[in-house]
C-alpha atoms as an extended CHARMM CRD file, in Angstrom:
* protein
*
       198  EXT
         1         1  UNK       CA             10.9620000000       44.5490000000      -84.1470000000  PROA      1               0.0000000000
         2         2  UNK       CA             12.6540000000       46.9380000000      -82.1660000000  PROA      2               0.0000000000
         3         3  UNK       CA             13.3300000000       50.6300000000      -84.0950000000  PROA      3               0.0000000000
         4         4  UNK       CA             16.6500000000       49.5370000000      -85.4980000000  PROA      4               0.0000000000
         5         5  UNK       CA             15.1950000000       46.2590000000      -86.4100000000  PROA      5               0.0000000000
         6         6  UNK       CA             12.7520000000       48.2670000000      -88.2110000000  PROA      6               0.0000000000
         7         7  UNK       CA             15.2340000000       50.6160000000      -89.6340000000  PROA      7               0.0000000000
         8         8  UNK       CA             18.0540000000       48.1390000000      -90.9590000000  PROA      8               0.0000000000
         9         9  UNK       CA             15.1590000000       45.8200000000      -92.6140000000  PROA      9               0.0000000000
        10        10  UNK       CA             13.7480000000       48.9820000000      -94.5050000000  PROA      10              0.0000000000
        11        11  UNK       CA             17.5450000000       49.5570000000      -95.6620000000  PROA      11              0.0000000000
        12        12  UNK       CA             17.7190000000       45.6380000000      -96.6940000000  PROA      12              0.0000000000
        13        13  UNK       CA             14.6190000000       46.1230000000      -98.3930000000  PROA      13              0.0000000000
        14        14  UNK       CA             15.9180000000       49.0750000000     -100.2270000000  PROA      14              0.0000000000
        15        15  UNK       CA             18.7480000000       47.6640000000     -101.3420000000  PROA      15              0.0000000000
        16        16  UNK       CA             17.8270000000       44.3810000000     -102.4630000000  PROA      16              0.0000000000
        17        17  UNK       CA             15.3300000000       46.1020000000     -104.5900000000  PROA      17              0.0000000000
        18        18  UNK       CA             18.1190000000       48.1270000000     -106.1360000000  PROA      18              0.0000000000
        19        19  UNK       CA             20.3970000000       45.5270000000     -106.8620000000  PROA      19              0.0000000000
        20        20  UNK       CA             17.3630000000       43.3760000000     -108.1750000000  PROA      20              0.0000000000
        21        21  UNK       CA             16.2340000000       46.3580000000     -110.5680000000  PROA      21              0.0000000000
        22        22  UNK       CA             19.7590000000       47.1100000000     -111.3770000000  PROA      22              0.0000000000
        23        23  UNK       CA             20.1590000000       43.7750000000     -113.2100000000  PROA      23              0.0000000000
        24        24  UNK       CA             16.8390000000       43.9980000000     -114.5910000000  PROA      24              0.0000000000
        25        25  UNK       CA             15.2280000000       41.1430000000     -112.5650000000  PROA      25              0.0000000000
        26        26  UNK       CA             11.3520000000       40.3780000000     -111.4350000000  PROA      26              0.0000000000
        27        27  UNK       CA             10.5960000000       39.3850000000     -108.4390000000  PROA      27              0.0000000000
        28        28  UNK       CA             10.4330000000       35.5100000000     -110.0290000000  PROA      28              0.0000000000
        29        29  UNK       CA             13.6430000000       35.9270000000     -110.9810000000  PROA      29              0.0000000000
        30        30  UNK       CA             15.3450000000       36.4840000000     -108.0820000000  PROA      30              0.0000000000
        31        31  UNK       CA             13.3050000000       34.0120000000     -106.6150000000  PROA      31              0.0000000000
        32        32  UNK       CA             14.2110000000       31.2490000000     -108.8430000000  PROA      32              0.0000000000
        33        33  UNK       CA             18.1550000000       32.1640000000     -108.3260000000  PROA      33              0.0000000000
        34        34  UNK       CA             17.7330000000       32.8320000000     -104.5380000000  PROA      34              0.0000000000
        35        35  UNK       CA             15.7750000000       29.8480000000     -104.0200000000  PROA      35              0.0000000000
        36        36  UNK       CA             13.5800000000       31.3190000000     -101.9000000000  PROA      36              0.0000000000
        37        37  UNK       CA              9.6240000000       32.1570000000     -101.6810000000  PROA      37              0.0000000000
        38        38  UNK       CA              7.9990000000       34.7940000000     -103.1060000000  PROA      38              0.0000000000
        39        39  UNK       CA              5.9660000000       35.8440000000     -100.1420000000  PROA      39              0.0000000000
        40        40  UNK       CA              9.3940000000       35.9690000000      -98.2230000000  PROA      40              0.0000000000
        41        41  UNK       CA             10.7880000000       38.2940000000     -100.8180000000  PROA      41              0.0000000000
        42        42  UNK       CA              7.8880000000       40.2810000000     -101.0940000000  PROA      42              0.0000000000
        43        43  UNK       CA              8.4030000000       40.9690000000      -97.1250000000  PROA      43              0.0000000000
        44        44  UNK       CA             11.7390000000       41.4890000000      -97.3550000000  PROA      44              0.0000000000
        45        45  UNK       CA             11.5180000000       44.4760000000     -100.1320000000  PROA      45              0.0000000000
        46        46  UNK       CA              8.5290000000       45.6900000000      -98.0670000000  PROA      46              0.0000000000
        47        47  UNK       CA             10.8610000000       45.6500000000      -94.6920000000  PROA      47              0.0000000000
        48        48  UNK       CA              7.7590000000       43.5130000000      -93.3020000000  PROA      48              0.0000000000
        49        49  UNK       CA             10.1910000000       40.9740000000      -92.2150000000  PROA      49              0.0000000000
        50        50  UNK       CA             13.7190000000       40.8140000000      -90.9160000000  PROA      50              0.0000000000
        51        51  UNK       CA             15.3960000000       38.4460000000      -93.0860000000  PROA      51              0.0000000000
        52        52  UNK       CA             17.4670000000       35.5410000000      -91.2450000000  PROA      52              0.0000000000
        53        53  UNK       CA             21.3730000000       35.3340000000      -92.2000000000  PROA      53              0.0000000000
        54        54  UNK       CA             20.8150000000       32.4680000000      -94.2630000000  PROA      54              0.0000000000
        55        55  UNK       CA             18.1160000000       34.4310000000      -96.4970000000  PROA      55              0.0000000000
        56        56  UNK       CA             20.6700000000       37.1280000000      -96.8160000000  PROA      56              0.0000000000
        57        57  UNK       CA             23.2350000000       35.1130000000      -97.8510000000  PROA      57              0.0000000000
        58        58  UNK       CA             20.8070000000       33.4760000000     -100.6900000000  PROA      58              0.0000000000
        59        59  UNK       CA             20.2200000000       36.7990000000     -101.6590000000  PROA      59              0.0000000000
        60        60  UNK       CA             23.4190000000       37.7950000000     -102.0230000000  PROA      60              0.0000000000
        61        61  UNK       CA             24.7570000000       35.1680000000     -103.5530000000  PROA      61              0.0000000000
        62        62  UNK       CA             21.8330000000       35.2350000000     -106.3220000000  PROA      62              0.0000000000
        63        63  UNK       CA             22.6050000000       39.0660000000     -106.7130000000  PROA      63              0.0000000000
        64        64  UNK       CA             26.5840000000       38.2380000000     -107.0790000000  PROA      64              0.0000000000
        65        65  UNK       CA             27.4820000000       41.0670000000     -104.2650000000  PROA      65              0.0000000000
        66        66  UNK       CA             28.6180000000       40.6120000000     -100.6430000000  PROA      66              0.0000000000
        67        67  UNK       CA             26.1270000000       39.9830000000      -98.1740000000  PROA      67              0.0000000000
        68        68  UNK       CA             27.6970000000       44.0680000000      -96.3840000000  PROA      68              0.0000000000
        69        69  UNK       CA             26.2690000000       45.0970000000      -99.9410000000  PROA      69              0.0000000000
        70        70  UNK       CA             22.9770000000       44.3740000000      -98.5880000000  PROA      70              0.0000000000
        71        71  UNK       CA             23.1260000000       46.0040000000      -94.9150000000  PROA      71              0.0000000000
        72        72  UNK       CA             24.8450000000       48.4990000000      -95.2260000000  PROA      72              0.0000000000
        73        73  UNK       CA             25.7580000000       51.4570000000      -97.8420000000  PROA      73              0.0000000000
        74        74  UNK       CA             29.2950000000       51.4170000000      -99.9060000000  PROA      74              0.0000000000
        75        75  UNK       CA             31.7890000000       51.7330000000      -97.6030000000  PROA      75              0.0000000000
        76        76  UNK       CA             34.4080000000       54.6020000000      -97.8000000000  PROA      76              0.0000000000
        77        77  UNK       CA             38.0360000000       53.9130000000      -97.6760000000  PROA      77              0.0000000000
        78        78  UNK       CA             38.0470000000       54.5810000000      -94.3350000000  PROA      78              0.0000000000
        79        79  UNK       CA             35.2510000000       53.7920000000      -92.0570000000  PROA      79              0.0000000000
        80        80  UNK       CA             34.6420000000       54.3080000000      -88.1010000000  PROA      80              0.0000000000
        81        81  UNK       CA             31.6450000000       52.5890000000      -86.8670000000  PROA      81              0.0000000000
        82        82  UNK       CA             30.9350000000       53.0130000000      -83.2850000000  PROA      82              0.0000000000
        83        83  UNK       CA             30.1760000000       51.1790000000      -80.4900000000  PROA      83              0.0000000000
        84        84  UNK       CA             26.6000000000       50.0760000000      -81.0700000000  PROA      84              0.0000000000
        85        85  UNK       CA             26.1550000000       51.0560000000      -84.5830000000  PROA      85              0.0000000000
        86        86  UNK       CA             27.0300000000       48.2280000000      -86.2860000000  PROA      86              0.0000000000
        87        87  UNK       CA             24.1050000000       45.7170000000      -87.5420000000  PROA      87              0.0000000000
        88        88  UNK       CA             22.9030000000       43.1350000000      -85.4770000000  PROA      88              0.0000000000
        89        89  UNK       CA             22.0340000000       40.4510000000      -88.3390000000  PROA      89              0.0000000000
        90        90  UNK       CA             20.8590000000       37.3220000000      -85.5000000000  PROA      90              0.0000000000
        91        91  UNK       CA             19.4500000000       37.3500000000      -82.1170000000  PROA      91              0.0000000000
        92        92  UNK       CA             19.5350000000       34.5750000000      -80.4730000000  PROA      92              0.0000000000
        93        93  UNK       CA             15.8920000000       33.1320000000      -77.9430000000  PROA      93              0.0000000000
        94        94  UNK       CA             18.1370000000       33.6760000000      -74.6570000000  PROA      94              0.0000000000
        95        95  UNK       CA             19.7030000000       37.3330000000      -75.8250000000  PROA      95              0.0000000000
        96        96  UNK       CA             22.8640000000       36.3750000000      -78.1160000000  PROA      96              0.0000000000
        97        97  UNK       CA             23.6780000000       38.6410000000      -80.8360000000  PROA      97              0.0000000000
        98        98  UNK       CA             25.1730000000       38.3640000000      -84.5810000000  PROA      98              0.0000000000
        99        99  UNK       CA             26.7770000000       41.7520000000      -85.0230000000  PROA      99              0.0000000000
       100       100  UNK       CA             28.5740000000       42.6170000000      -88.5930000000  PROA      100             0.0000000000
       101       101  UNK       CA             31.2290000000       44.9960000000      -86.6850000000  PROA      101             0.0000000000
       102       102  UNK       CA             33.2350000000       45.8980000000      -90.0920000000  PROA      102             0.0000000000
       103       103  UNK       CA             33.7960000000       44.7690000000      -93.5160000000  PROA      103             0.0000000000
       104       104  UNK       CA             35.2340000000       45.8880000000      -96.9270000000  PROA      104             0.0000000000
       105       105  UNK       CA             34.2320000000       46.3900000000     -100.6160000000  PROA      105             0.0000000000
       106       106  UNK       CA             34.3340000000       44.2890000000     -103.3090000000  PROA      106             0.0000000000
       107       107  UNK       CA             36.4510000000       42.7780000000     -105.0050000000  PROA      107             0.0000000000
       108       108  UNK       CA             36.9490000000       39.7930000000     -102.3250000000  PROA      108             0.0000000000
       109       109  UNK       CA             34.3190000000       41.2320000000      -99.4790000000  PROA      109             0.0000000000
       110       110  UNK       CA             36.0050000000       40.6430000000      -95.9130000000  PROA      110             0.0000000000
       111       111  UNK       CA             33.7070000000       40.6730000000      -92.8260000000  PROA      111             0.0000000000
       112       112  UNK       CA             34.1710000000       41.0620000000      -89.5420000000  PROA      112             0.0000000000
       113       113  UNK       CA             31.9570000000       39.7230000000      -86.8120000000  PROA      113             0.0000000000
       114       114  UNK       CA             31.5170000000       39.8170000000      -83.3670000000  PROA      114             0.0000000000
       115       115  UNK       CA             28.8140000000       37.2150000000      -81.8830000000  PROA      115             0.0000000000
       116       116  UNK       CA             27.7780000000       36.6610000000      -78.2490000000  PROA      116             0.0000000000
       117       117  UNK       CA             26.0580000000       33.0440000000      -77.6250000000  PROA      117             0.0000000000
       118       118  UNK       CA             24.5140000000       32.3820000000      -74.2120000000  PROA      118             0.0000000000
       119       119  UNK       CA             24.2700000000       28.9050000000      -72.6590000000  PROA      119             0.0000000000
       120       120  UNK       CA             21.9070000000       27.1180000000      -75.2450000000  PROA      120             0.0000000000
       121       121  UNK       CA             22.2400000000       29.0580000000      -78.1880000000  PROA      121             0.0000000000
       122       122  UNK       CA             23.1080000000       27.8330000000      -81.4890000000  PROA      122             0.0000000000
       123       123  UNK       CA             23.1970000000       29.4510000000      -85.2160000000  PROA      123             0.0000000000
       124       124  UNK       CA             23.1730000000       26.8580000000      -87.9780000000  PROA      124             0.0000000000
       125       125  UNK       CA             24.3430000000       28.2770000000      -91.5000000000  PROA      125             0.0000000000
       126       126  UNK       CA             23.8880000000       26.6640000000      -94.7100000000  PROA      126             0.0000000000
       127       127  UNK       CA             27.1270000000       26.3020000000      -97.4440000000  PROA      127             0.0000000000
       128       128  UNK       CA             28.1230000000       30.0030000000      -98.0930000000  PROA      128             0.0000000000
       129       129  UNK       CA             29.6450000000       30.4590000000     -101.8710000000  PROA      129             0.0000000000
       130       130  UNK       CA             32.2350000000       28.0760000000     -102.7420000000  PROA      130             0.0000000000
       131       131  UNK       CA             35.7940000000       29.6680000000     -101.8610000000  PROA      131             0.0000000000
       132       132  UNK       CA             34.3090000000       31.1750000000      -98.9050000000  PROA      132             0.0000000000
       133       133  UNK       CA             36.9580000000       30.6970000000      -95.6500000000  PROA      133             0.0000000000
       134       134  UNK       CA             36.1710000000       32.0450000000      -92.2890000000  PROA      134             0.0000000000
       135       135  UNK       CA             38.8910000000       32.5280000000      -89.7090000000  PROA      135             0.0000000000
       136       136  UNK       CA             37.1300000000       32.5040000000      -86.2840000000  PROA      136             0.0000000000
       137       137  UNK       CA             39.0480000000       33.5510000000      -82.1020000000  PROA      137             0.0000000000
       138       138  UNK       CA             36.9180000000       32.6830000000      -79.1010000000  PROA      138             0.0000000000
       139       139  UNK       CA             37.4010000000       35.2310000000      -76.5360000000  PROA      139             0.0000000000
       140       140  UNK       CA             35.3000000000       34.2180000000      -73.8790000000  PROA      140             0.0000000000
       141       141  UNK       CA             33.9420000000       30.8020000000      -72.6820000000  PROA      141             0.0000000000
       142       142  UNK       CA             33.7540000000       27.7690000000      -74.7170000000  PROA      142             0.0000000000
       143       143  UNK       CA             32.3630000000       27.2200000000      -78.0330000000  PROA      143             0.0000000000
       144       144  UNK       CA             31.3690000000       24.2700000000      -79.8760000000  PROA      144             0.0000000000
       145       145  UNK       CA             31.6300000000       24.2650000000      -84.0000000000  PROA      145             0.0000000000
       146       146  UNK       CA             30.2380000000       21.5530000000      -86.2240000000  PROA      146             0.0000000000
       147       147  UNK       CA             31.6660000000       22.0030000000      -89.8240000000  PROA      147             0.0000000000
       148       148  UNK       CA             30.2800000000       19.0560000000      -92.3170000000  PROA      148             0.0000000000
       149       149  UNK       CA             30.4100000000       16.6640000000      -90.0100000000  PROA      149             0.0000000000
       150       150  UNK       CA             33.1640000000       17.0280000000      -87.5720000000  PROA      150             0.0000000000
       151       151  UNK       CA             32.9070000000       19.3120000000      -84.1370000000  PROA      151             0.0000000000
       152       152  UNK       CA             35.7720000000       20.8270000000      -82.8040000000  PROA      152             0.0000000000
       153       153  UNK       CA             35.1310000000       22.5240000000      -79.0940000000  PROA      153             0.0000000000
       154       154  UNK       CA             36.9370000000       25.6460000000      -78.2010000000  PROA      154             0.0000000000
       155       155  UNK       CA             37.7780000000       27.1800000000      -75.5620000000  PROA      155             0.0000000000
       156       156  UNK       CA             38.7660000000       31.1230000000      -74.6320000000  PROA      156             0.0000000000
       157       157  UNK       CA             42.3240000000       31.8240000000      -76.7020000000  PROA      157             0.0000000000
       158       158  UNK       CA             41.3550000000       28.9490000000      -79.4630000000  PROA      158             0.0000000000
       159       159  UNK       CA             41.0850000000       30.0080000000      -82.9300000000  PROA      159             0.0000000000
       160       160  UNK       CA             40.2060000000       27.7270000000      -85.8580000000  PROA      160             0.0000000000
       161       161  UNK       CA             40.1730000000       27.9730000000      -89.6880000000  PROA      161             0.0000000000
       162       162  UNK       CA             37.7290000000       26.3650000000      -91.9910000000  PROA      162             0.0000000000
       163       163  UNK       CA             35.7390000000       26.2430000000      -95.1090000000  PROA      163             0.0000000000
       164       164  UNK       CA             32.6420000000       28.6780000000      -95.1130000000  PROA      164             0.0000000000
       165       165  UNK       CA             31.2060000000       26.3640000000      -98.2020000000  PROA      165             0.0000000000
       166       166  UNK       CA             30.6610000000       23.8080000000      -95.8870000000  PROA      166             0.0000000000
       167       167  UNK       CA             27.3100000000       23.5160000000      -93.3270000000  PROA      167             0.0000000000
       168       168  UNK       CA             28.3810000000       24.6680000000      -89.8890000000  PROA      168             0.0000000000
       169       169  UNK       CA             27.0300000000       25.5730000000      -86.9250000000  PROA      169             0.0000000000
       170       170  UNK       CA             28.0350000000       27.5230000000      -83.9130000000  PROA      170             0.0000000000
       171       171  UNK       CA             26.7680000000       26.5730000000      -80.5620000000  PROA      171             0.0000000000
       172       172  UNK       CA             27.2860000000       27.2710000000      -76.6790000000  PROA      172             0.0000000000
       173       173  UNK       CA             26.6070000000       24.4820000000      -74.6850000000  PROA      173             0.0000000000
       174       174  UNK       CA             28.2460000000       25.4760000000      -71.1940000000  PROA      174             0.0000000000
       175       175  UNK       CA             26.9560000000       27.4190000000      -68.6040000000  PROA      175             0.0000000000
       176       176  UNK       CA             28.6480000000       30.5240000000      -69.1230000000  PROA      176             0.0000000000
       177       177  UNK       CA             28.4240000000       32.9990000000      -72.6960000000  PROA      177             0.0000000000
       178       178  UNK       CA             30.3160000000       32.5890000000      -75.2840000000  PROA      178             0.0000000000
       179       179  UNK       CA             31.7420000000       35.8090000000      -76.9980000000  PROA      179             0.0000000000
       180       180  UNK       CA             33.9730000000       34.8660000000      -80.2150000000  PROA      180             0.0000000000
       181       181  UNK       CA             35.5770000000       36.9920000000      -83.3750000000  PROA      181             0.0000000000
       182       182  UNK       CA             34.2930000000       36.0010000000      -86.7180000000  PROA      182             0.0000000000
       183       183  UNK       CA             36.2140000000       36.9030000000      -90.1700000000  PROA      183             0.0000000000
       184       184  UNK       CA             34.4370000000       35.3480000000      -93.0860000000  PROA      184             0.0000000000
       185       185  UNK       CA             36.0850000000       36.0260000000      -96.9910000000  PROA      185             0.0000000000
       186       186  UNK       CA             33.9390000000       36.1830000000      -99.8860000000  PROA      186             0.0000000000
       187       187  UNK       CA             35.6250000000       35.8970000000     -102.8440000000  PROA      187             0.0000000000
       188       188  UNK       CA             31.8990000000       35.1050000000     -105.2320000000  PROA      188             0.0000000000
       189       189  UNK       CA             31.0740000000       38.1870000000     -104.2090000000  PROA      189             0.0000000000
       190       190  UNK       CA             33.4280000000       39.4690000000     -107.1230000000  PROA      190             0.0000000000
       191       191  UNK       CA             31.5650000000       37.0650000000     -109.4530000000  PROA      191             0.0000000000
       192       192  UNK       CA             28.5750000000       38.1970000000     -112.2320000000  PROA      192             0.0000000000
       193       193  UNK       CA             25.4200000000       36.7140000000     -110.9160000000  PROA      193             0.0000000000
       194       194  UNK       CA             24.1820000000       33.2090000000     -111.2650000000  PROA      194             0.0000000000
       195       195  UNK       CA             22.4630000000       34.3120000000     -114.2430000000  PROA      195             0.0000000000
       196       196  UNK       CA             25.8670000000       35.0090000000     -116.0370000000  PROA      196             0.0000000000
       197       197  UNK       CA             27.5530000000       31.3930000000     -115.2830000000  PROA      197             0.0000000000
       198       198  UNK       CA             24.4700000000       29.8150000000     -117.2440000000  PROA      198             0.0000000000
């Protein structure tokens, strides 16, 4: 990991453990919600790994805050992030990025994204919480998007809606990057954790 990397997953770690602790939950507990390993949870309080978006989304979700509640600290009213300071959450093999560029607090968490694919890149995500929408604008190139199972291809100017509770997967499979705007709405993120709906 680069020092960043190594700096945002201590911060992850931090704050997972809070958030855990906070709601009085072992390690096995957030596991079993989560559904994921132990040994991966163990790394990820430890900031021995950098978590993928999907584990951060489990986590999350388990936890019943946004996934911003995890990578960053509370947000002010009013906050200027600049260029280059926001998290980068994915990297792609040939250089692509994942970057959370803003978001809001709870209730209903709002993110904003900005991702860069190059040619051969894809992110897969798994169902986000049900409600979830994400609004997403290609800027540059074309972009393919698989949600459930229907693709839509996009090029530069084309926006598209769709349900963020659904698999879907981003992908660039032209010969020139891909840079698109990303605005996913979390309305679970308002909800009491998994524990609570039992």
């Amino acid at each position: 990991m680069v020092q960043n990397d190594e700096a945002l997953a201590r911060a992850i770690g931090s704050r997972v453990r809070e958030h855990r602790q906070a709601r009085g939950w072992t390690l096995e507990q957030l596991v079993e919600h989560a559904g994921i390993s132990r040994r991966m949870l163990i790394n990820v309080e430890q900031a021995s790994a950098n978590p993928s978006i999907s584990t951060l989304l489990k986590l999350s979700e388990a936890l019943g805050v946004g996934l911003p509640a995890l990578v960053e600290p509370p947000a002010p009213e009013v906050k200027h992030t600049p260029a280059g300071e926001a998290p980068v959450l994915w990297r792609g093999e040939q250089g692509g990025e994942g970057i959370l560029a803003a978001h809001t607090r709870a209730p209903g968490v709002v993110e904003l994204w900005d991702w860069h694919l190059q040619p051969g890149e894809r992110h897969s995500s798994t169902a986000h919480s049900t409600g979830t929408k994400e609004l997403l604008h290609v800027l540059a190139g074309a972009l393919r998007i698989e949600v459930g199972e229907h693709a839509y291809d996009l090029a530069a100017g084309d926006s598209l809606s769709f349900p963020g509770d659904a698999p879907h997967t981003y992908s660039n499979q032209g010969e020139e990057p891909v840079r698109f705007a990303l605005t996913v709405y979390e309305p679970a993120a308002t909800l009491q954790p998994k524990e609570m709906h039992s």
